[in-house]
N, CA, C and O of each residue as an XYZ file, in Angstrom:
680
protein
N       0.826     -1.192      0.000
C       0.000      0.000      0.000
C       0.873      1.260      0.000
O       0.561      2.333     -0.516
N       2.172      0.939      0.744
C       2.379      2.628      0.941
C       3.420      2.647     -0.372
O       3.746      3.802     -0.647
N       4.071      1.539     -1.327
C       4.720      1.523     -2.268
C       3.695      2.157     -3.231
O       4.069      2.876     -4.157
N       2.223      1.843     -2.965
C       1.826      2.637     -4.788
C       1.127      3.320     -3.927
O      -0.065      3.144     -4.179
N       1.330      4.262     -2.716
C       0.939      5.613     -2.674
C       2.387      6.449     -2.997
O       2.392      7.302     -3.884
N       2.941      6.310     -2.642
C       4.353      7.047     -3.084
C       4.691      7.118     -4.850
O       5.241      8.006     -5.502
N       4.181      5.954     -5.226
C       4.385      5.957     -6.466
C       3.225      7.261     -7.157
O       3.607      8.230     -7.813
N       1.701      6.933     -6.774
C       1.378      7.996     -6.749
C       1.596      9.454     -6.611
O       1.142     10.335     -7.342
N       2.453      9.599     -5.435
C       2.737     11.091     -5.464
C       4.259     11.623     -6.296
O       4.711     12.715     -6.641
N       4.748     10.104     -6.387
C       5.970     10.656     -7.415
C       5.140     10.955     -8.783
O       5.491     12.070     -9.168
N       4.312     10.474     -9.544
C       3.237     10.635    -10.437
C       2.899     12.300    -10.663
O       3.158     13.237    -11.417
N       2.269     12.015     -9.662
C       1.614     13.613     -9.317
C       2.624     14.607     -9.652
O       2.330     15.545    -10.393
N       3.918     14.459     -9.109
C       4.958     15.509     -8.422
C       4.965     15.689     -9.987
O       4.683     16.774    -10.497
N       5.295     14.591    -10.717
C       5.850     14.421    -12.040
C       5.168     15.747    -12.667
O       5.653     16.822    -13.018
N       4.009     15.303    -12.668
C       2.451     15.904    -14.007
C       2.533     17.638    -13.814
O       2.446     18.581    -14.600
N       2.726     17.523    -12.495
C       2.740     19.281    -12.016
C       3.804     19.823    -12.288
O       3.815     21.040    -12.478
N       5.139     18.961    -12.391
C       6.607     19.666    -12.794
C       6.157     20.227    -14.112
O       6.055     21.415    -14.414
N       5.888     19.087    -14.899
C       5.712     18.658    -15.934
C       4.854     19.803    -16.980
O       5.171     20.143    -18.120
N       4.021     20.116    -16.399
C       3.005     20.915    -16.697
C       2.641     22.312    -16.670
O       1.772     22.977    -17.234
N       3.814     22.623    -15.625
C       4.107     23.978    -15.067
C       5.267     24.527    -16.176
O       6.260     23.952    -16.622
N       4.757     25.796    -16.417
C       6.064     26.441    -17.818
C       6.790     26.860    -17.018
O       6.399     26.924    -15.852
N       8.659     27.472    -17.522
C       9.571     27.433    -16.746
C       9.447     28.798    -15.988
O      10.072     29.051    -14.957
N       8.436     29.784    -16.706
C       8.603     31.377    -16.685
C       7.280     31.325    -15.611
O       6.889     32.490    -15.535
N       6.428     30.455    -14.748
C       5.558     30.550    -13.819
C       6.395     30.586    -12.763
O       6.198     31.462    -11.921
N       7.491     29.654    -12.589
C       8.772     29.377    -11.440
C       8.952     30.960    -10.775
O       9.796     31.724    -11.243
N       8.051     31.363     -9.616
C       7.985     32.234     -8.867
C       9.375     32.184     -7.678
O      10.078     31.178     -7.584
N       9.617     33.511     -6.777
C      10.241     33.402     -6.171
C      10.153     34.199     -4.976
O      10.051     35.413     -5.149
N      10.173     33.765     -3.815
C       9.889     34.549     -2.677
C      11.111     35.523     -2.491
O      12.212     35.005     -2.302
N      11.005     36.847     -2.528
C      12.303     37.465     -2.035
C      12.793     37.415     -0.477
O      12.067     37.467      0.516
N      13.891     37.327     -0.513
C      14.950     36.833      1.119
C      14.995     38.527      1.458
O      15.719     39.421      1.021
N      14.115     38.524      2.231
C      14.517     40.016      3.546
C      15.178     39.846      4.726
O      15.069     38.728      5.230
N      15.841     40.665      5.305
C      16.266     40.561      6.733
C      14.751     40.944      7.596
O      13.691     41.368      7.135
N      15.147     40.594      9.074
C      14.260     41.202      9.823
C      14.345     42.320     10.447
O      15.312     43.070     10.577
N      12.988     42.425     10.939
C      13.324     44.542     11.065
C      14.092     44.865     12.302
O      14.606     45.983     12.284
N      14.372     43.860     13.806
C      15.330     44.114     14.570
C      16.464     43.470     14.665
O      16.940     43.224     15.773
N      17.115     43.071     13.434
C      18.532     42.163     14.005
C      19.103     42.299     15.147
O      19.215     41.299     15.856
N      19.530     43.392     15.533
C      20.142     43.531     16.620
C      19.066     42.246     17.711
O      19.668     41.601     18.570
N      17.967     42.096     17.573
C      17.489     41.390     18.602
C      17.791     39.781     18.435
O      17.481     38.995     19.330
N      18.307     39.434     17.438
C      18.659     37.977     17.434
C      19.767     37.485     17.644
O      20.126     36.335     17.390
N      20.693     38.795     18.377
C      21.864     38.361     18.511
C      22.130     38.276     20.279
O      23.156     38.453     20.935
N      20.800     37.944     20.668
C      20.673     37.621     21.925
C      20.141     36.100     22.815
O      19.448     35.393     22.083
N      20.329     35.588     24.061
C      19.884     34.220     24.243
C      20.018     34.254     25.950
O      20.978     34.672     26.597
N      18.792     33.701     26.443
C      18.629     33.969     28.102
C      20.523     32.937     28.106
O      21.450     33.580     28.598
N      20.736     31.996     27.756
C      21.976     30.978     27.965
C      22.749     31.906     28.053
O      22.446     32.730     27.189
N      23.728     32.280     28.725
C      24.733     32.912     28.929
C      25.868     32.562     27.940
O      26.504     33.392     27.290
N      26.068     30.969     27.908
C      27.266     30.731     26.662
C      26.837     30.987     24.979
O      27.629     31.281     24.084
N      25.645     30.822     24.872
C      24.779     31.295     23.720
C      25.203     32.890     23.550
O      25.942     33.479     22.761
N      24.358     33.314     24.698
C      24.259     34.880     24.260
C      25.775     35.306     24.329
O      25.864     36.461     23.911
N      26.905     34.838     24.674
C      28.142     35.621     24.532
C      29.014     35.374     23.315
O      29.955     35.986     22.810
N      28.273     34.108     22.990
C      28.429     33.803     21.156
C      28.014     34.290     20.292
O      28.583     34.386     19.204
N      27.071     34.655     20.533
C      26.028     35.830     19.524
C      26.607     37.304     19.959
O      26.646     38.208     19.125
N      26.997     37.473     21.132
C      27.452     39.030     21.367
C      28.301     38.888     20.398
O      27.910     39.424     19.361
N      29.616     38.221     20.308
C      30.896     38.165     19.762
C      30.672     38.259     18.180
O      31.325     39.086     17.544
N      29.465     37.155     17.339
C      28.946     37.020     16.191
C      28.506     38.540     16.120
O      28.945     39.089     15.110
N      27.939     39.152     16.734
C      27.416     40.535     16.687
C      28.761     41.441     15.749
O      28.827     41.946     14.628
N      29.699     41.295     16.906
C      30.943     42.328     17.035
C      31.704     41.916     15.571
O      32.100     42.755     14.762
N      31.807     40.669     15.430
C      32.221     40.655     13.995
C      31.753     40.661     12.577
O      32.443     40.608     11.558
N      30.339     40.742     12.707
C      29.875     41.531     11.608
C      29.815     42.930     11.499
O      29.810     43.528     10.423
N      29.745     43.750     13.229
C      29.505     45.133     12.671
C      31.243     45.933     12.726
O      31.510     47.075     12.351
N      32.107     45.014     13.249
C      33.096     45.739     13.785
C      34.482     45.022     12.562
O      35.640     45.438     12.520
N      34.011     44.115     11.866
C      35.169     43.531     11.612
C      34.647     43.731      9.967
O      35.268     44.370      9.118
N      33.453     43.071      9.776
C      33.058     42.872      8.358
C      32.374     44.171      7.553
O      32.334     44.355      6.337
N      31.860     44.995      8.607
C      31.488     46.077      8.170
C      32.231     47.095      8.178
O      32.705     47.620      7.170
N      32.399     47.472      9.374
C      33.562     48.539     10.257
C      34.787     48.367      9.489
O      35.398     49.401      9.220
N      35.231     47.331      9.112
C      36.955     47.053      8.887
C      37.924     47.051      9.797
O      39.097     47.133      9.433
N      37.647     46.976     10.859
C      38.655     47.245     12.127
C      39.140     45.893     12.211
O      38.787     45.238     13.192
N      39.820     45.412     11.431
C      40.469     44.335     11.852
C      41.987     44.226     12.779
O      42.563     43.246     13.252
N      42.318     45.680     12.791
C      42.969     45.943     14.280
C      42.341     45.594     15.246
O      42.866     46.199     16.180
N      41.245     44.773     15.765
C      40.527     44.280     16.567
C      40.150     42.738     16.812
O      39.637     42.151     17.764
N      40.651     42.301     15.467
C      40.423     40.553     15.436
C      40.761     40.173     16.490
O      39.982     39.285     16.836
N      41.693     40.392     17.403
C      42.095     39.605     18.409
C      41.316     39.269     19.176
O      41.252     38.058     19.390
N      40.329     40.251     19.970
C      39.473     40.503     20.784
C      38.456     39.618     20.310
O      37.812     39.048     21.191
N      38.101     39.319     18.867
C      36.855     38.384     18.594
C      37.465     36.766     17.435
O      36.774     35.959     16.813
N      38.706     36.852     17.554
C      38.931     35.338     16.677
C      40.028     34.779     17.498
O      40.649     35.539     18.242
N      40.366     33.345     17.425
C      41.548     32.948     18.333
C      42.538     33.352     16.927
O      42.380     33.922     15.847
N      43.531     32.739     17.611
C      45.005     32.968     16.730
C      44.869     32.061     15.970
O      45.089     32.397     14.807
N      44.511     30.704     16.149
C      44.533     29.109     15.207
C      43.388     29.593     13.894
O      43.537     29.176     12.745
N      42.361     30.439     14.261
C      41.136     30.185     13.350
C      41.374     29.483     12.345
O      42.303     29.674     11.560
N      40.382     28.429     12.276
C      40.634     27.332     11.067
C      39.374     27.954      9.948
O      38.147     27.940     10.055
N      40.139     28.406      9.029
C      39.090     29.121      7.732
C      38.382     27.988      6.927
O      39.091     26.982      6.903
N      37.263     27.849      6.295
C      37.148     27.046      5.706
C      36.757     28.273      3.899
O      36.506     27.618      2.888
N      36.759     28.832      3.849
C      36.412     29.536      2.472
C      37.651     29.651      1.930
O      38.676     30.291      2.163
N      37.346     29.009      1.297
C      39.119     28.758      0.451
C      40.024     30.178     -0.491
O      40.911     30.041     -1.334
N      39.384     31.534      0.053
C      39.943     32.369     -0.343
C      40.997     33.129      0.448
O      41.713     34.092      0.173
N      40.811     32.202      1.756
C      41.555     33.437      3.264
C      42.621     32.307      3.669
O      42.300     31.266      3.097
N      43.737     32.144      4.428
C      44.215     30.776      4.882
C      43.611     31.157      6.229
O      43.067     32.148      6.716
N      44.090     29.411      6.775
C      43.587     29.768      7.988
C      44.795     30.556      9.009
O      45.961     30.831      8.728
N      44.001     30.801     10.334
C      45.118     31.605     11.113
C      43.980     32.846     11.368
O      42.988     32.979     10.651
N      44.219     33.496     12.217
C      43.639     35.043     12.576
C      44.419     36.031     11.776
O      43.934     36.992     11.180
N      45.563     35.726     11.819
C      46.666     36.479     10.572
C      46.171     36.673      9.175
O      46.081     37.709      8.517
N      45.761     34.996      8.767
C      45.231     34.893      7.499
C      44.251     35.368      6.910
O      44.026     35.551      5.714
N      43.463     35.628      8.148
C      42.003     36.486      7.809
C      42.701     37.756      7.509
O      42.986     38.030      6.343
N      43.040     38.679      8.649
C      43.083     39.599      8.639
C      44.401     40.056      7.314
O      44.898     41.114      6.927
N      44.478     39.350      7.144
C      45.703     39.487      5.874
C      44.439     39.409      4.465
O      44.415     40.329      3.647
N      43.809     38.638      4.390
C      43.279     38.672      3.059
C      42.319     39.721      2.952
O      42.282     40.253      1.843
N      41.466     40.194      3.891
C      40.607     41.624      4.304
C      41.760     42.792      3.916
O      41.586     43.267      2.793
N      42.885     43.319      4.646
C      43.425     44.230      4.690
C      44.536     44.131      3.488
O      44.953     45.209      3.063
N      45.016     43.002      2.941
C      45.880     42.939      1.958
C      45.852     42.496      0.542
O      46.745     42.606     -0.297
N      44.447     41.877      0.401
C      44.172     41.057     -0.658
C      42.783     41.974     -1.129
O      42.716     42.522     -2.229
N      41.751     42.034     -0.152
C      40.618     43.102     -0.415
C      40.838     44.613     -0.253
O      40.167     45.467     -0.832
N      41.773     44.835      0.532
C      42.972     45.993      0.448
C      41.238     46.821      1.440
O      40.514     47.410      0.638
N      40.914     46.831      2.351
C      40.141     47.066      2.994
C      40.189     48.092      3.663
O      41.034     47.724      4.478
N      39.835     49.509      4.073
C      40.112     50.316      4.876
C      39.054     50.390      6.074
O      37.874     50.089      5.892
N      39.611     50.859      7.452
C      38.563     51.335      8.433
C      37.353     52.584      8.437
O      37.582     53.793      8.421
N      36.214     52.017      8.458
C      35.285     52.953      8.631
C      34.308     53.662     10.148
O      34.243     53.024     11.199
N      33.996     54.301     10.064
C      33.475     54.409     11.859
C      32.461     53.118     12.232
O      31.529     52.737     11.524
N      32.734     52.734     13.084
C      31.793     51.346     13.488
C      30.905     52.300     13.819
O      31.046     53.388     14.378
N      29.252     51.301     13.064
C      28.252     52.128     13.513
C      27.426     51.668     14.754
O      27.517     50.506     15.150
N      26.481     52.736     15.472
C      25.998     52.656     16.465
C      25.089     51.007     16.418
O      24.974     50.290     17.412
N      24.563     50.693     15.132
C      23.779     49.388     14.928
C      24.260     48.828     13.562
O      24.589     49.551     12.621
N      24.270     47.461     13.542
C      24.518     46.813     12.599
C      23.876     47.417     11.304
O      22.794     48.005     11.332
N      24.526     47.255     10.306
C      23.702     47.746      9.485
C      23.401     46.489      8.424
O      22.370     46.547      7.754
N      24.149     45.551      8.300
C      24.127     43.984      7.392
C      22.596     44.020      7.930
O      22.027     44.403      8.952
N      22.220     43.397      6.656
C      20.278     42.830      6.624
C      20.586     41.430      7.542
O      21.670     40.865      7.397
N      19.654     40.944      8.420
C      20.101     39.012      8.900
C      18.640     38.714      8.492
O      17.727     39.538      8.534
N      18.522     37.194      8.019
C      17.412     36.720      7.920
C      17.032     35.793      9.013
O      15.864     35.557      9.323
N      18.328     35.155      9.718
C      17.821     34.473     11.021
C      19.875     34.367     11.670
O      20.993     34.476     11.165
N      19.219     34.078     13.122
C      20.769     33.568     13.843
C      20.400     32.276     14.205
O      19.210     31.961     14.206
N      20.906     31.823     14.383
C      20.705     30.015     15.377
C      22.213     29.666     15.872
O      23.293     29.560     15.291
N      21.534     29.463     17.986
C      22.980     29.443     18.240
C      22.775     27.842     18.902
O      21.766     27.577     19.555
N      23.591     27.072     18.710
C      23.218     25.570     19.542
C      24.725     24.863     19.653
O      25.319     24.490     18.641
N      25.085     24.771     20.532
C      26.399     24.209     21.449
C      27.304     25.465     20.990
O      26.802     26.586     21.077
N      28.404     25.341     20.583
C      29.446     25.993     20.395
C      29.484     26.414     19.041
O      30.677     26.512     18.752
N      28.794     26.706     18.090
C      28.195     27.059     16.878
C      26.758     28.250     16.463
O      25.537     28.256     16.617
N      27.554     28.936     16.017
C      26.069     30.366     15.429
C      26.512     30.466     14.124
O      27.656     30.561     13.679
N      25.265     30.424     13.489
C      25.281     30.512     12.294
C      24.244     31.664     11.782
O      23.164     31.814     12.351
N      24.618     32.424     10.731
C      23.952     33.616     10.118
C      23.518     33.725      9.027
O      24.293     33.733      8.071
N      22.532     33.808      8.900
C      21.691     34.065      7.296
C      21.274     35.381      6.766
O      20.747     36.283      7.416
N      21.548     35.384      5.604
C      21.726     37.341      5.089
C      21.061     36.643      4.050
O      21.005     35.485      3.634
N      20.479     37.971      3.722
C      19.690     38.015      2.083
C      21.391     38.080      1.507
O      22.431     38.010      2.160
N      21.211     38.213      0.294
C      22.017     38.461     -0.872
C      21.532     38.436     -2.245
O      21.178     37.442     -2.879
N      21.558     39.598     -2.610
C      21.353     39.798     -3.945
C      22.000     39.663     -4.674
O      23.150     39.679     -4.234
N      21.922     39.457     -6.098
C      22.795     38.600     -7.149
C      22.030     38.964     -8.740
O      20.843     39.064     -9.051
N      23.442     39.117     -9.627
C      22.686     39.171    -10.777
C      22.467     38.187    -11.534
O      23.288     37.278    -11.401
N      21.673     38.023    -12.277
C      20.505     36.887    -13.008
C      21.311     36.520    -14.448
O      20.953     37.047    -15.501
N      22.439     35.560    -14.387
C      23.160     34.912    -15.353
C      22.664     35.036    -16.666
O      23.195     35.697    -17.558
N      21.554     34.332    -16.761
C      20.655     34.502    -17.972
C      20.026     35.886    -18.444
O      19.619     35.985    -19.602
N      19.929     37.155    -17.393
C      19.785     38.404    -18.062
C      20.312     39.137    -17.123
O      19.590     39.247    -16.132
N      21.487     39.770    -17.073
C      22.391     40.493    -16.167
C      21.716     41.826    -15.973
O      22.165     42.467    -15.023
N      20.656     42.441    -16.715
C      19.754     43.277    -16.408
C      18.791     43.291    -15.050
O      18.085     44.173    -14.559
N      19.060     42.005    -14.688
C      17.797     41.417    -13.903
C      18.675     41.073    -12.520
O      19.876     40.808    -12.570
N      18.110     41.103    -11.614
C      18.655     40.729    -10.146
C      17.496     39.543     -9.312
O      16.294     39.465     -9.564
N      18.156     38.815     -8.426
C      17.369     37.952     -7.390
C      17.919     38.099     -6.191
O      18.903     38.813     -5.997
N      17.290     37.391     -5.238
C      17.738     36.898     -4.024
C      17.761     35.981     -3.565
O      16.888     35.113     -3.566
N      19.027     35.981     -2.947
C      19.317     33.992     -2.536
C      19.650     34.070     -0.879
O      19.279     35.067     -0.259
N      20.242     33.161     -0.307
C      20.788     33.325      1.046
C      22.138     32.770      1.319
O      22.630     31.659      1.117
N      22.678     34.082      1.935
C      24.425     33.619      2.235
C      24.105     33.274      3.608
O      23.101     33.773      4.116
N      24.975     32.336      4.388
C      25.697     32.206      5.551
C      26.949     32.187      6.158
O      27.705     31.516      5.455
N      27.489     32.607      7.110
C      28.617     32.633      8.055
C      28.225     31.543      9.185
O      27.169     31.414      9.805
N      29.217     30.932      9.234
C      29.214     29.894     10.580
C      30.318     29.802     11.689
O      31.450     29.557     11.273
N      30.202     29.916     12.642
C      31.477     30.166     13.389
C      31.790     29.063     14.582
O      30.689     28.679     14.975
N      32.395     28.679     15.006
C      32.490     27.476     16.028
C      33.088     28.525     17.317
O      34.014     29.301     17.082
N      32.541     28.454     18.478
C      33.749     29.300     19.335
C      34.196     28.480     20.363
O      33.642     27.470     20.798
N      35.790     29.259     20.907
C      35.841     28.395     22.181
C      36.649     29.517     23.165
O      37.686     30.108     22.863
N      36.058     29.612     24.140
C      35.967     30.376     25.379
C      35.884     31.848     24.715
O      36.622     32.822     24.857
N      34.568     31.632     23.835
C      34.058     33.023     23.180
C      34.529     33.659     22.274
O      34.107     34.783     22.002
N      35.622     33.008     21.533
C      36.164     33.395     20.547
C      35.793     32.542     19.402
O      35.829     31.313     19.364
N      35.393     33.447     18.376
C      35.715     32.419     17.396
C      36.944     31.650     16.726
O      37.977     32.132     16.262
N      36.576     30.440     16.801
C      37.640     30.029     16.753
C      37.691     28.944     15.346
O      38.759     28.373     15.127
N      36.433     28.676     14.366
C      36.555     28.153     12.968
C      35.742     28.663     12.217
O      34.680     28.782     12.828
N      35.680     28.984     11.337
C      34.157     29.799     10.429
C      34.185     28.833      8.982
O      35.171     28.230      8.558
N      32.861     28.871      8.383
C      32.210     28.128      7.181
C      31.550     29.481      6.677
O      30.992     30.434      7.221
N      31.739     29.269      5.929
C      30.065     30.091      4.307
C      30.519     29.277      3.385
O      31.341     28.362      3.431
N      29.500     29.987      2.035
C      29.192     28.965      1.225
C      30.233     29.457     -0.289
O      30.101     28.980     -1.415
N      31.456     30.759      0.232
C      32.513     31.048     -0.394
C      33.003     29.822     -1.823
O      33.052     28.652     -1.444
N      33.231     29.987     -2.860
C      34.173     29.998     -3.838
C      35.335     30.408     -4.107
O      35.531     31.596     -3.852
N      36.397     29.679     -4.649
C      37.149     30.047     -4.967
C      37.430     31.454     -6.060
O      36.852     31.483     -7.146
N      38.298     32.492     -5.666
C      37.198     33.789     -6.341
C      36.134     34.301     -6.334
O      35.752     35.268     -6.993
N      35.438     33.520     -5.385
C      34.241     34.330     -5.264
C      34.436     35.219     -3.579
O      35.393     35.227     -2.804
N      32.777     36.041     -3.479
C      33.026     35.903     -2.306
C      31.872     35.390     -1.495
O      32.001     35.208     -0.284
């Protein structure tokens, strides 16, 4: 029974792919929410000082440029995983200031990056941003997709980060 209901809905799934033209393929646009600043909070004390820190390095490091400050929010080991930075706290701050040739701006009073969500669970916060992008097939045209940052910390530092980086890309 449940083999030719499944078969059924693979059927179904089929007829509606199938049937649907490519130019109906709608798309929800990716917004941030209207208080980020509020998701970078958690009653957990080891939570919320992971998210403080996640805070400080988007508005102070990624925005701001103050990477005269990495110390205070990455260990020295940071293990990079975006294959454009090496790893090291050095390595970051070397490919920001020497490779993106990056200058300092006034850190602002509030984040200004859009977030679409935080999620903090053991020693891991991870961040979701809209990102806009232009439309391969008509470079006239723009969408929205979703980037993330992931960070592992240990005794509040970050101490490994993930996104979904390319080589050359960013």
């Amino acid at each position: 029974m449940r083999l030719a209901m499944s078969a059924q809905y693979l059927i179904l799934a089929a007829a509606l792919t199938l049937s649907t033209p490519q130019f109906s393929v709608a798309q929800e646009a990716v917004v941030g929410v209207k208080d980020a600043d509020a998701l970078f909070t958690s009653p957990d004390p080891t939570l919320n000082r992971n998210k403080q820190t996640t805070y400080k390095i988007i508005k102070e490091l990624l925005e701001a440029n103050h990477w005269d400050r990495a110390d205070q929010y990455l260990t020295e080991r940071y293990i990079q995983h975006n294959p454009n930075a090496a790893s090291g706290r050095q390595g970051v701050v070397d490919y920001f200031t020497k490779v993106l040739k990056v200058k300092p701006t006034p850190i602002p009073d509030k984040m200004k990056t859009k977030i679409v969500s935080v999620v903090a669970e053991g020693d891991i916060v991870t961040v979701a941003y809209p990102r806009e992008m232009k439309d391969p097939k008509d470079p006239s045209k723009s969408y929205t997709t979703t980037w993330f940052d992931s960070w592992r910390f240990v005794d509040g530092k970050a101490d490994e980060h993930w996104d979904p980086a390319t080589k050359g890309g960013k």
